[in-house]
C-alpha angles and dihedrals in degrees: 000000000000112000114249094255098057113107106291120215087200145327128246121223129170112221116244117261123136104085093193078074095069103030110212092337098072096116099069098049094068087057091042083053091052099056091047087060099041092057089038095049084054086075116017135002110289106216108203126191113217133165104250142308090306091054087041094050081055110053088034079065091046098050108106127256099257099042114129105239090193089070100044114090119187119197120181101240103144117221146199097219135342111265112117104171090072100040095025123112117278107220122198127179136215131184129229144181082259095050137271119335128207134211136176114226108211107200118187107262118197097175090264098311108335093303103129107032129214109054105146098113092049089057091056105066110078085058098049092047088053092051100053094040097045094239127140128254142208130204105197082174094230127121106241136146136216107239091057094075134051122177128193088216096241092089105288126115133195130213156138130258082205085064126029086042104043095120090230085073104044112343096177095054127090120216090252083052094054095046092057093059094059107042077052103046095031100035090239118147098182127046131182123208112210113177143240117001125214141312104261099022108122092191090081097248108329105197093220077070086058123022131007129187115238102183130353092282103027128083124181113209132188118238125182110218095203110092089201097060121096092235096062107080099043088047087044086054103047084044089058085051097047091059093058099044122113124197124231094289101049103256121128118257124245109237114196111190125226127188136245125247118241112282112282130206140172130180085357088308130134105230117211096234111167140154098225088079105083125117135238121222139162097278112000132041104211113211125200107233132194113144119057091198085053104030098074096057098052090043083051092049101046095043084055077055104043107040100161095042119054121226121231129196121212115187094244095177082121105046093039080062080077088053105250128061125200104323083056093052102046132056116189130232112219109222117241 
């Protein structure tokens, strides 16, 4: 599995639509999810699931003056909810005498443990992307999303125990188990367990909440600097592992540290705003934003990290009311 950073040919994204998402606050996120394409297609194709040519007429009308519609690509896959990065395709690349070969890895998705039913339609959609690319596709016959794993595509992954072995996901499997799907299925060789993940966030402790890789050596890695607030123990822990943690080759991982917007709450709920959820694409990082004293300092650190891509920040105290912010929405397509 290519790291997020390597060339894209495009990103994936499933249109809004399910307004129990967003509770009271669904008008703002079309427009949230127009300006994301409009930044991505800048730099690469924007693939986007709807519904069918009504869906499509609507977000064609909500796409912003200024996108680039060469780039935009509907296809009528129709979805339960928007978030692409858990029942998006997987791709994963191999290369051979005759050049570099593509496949789709399909992993089972139950909406993070059955709690948003239904989600057959999510499950669908890296098989239907398959099918009308010609690309190949695996069935490891696991639930796993997306959002739980990040590689640095030189053989390390990156996870939670809160997560991959929450009983809700695969209760007969143990955590060697586990690992084994996914050196087999992603080609790691080395994978590394941080903790629990944050308060609000209903995925059971997705690391793209947490800790990102930002180059094969490099990890950025959200810390709460109030020692009151729920979230500063568990980050204080995955930040003590993290200082211990080796890549594939043995060598110690850089951590760099980013901080925590300000606590966040709607209708008396936590939300699970964080600044590891931005997204990489090929010319812009796009960095959910929701505190103007804190924002500055996480767009400062990931520009330092990012030199050739600039890094945009986008207020996202709307769309992280539906519990993910840019990382959950988008899915990248590794260039061949």
């Amino acid at each position: 599995m290519p790291a997020e950073w390597a060339p894209h040919r495009g990103t994936w994204l499933s249109w809004p639509h399910k307004e129990a998402s967003w509770p009271g606050k669904f008008a703002p996120v079309p427009g949230i999810f127009a300006r994301t394409v409009q930044l991505l297609s800048e730099g690469e194709e924007v693939h986007i699931n709807v519904a069918g040519p009504e869906m499509e007429s609507e977000a064609r009308s909500t796409l912003l003056r200024g996108t680039s519609l060469a780039n935009v690509f509907f296809h009528h896959f129709p979805t339960n909810d928007a978030w692409c990065r858990d029942h998006g395709p997987i791709f994963v690349q191999r290369d051979t005498p005759g050049g570099v070969e593509q496949a789709i890895i399909d992993w089972g998705y139950n909406a993070w443990g059955d709690k948003y039913p239904p989600y057959d339609l999510d499950d669908r959609i890296p098989t239907l992307v398959g099918e009308a690319f010609n690309i190949p596709v695996f069935h490891p016959g696991i639930v796993m999303e997306g959002g739980s794993i990040d590689v640095n595509g030189a053989g390390t992954l990156l996870t939670t125990e809160a997560c991959l072995l929450n009983p809700n996901r695969n209760p007969g499997l143990s955590k060697g188990q586990i690992e084994g799907f996914l050196k087999d299925y992603l080609g790691v060789r080395h994978i590394l367990w941080l903790g629990d993940g944050i308060e609000g966030d209903d995925t059971d402790g997705h690391v793209d909440d947490l800790t990102r890789f930002v180059d094969p050596a490099t990890v950025v890695t959200v810390v709460e600097e109030d020692p009151s607030d729920p979230n500063y123990e568990p980050l204080q822990e995955n930040l003590k592992r993290l200082a211990t943690m080796k890549d594939q080759d043995g060598q110690r991982l850089r951590v760099v540290a980013l901080p925590m917007p300000r606590r966040l709450e709607r209708a008396g709920q936590r939300l699970p705003a964080t600044y590891a959820n931005f997204y990489i694409g090929n010319t812009v990082v796009l960095l959910p934003t929701y505190d103007p004293r804190r924002d500055r300092g996480a767009l400062d650190t990931l520009q330092r990290l990012f030199p050739t891509r600039r890094v945009v920040g986008i207020d996202c105290t709307d769309l992280v009311w539906g519990l993910g912010a840019f990382h959950c929405v988008s899915q990248q397509w590794p260039a061949l």
